[in-house]
C-alpha positions, 0 to 999 in steps of 0.5 A: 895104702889107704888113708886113715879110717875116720873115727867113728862118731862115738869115739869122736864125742866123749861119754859123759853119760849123755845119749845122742840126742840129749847132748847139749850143742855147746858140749859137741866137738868137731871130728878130726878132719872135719871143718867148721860146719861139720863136713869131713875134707878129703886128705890132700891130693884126693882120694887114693886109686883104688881105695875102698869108700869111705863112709862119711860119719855123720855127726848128730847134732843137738839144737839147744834146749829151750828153756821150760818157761818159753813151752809155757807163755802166759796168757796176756792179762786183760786190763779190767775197766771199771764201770764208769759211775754213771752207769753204775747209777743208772743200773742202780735206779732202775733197781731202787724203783722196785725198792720199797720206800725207806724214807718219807717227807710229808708237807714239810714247812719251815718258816723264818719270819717273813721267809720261808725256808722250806714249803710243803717239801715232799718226796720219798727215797726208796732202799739202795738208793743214792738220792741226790737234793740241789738248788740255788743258795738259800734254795732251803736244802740245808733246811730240809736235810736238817728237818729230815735228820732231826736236828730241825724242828719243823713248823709242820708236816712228817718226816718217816724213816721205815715205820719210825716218825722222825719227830715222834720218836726221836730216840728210835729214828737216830738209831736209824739215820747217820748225819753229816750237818752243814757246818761241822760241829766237832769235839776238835780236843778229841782225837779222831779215835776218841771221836770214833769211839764216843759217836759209836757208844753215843749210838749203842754200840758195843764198845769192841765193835766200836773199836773194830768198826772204827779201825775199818773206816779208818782205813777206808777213808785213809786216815788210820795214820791219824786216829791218834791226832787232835782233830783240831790239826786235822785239815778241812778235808780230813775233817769232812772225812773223820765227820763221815765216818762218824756218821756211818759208825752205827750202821745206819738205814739212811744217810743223810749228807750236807756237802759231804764232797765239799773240800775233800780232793779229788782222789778221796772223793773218789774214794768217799763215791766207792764207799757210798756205793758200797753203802746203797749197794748193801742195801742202805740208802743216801740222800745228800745235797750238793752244788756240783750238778755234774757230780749229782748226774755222774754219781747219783740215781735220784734227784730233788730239786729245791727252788725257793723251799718247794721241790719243783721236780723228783725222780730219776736223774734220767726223768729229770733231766730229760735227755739234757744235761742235769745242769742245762734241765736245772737252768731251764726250771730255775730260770737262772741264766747268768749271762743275762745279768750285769757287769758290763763295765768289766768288759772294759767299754768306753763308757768307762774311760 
């Protein structure tokens, strides 16, 4: 007699409408006599004498469906470096060179009694150029810069922004220059919007440009969150700050900055760099002065340096330094060299015992 005939594979599976290959393997079942791995074992005692083959049905098995995102991997993102500053600056000088000149200061003197203050200063700053001016304490830069933005009068000599004499025509240049003066002079009893506002209109600008220029820089510098705060509560930082954006409010050709990076901390100096950059960038141009030699290399293309009121060397930073460091090329011209001075008795010799 001859064993029972195995199932066949489609009486083994059950029709749920799927076809052979499109089966999920999890909804498959083993066919009777059939073990494990999917083999179909012979019945006990082997298979009968004279019995006809049996075919052995072979099961399809489906392998499971990768899902639809793993067909499609995203390409690994690269991680975007911003250029570093410096060479950003350097790029920027070799533009500017080619730029005509936006501002002139011509045999600029400036005398105190008995001290000079600023002797015969004379150097140009081209369009898109970030222009950076540095020397010693009492050097005269804060003299020159005010001389420059109108705030000075000098004792002789021009200063020019585009065809307009600064001291000529006093209403025309400041239309020209933005301003951030060494020790602030705010109206702290005003908010800081109402301090946007006033310097906008104080500067001819329509009062809903005012209002919308004000909320751009406000949340450029970060202080949207602030606009409605006394400036007197503001810290010596956010002052600096609200002070630059004053400055900038009136779209100027030229800025003219004193310590604009003095007690702001380092991620808002950043920030304050980017804006600036963006300024020159857009065709502006930024003379500003600075105790931070590093800073003048890493962020500016130009630079003066004022000794004693005279400028003793202009140019490109790179000109300038002269493949040293802007610090190192500005002890070598100005002489300076601390370690030459005194104060061996804090060394704790034995002299002092």
């Amino acid at each position: 007699m001859l064993p029972e005939t195995p199932p066949s594979p489609s009486d083994a599976l059950p029709d749920a409408g799927f076809g052979a290959a499109e089966i999920p393997s999890g909804l498959t079942r083993p066919v009777a006599g059939a073990n494990a791995a999917g083999e179909v074992s012979e019945p006990a005692g082997g298979p009968a004498p004279d019995a006809e083959p049996v075919a052995t049905p072979r099961v399809r098995r489906t392998r499971p469906a990768e899902p639809a995102a793993a067909a499609e991997v995203p390409a690994r993102s690269r991680i975007e470096v911003p250029t570093p500053s410096v060479v950003r600056a350097r790029e920027r000088g070799r533009v500017a060179e080619q730029n005509p000149v936006v501002l002139r200061t011509e045999m600029l003197t400036k005398v105190y009694g008995s001290t000079v203050a600023a002797n015969e200063v004379s150097f140009e700053v081209h369009a898109g150029s970030l222009t950076g001016v540095v020397g010693p304490n009492g050097a005269g830069k804060t003299t020159t810069l005010s001389m420059i933005s109108g705030l000075l009068r000098p004792g002789s000599g021009r200063v020019s922004v585009g065809d307009v004499d600064v001291w000529a025509d006093g209403a025309a240049a400041k239309r020209l220059i933005g301003t951030l003066p060494d020790r602030l002079r705010l109206f702290d009893r005003l908010t800081g919007g109402q301090l946007l506002y006033y310097s906008g209109v104080l500067h001819g600008v329509a009062e809903a440009e005012v209002a919308k220029r004000s909320g751009e820089l406000a949340e450029a510098f970060g202080l949207e969150s602030a606009l409605d705060r006394l400036v007197s509560d503001y810290s010596a930082g956010m002052q600096k700050k609200i002070a630059l954006a004053c400055s900038m409010i009136h779209a100027p050709d030229v800025l003219v900055l004193d310590e604009p990076f003095e007690a702001i901390d380092p991620v808002s100096a950043a920030n304050v760099t980017d804006i600036l950059e963006k300024y020159v960038a857009g065709g502006g141009s930024v003379v500003m002065s600075s105790h931070s030699l590093e800073l003048i290399q890493r962020v500016c293309d130009h630079v003066v340096i004022i000794v004693d009121g005279s400028v003793i060397a202009q140019g490109t930073v790179d000109d300038v330094r002269d493949g040293v460091s802007l610090e190192d090329r500005f002890r070598a011209l100005t002489g300076i060299d601390e370690s030459q001075k005194g104060l061996q008795w804090l060394h704790g010799s034995s002299d002092s015992e």
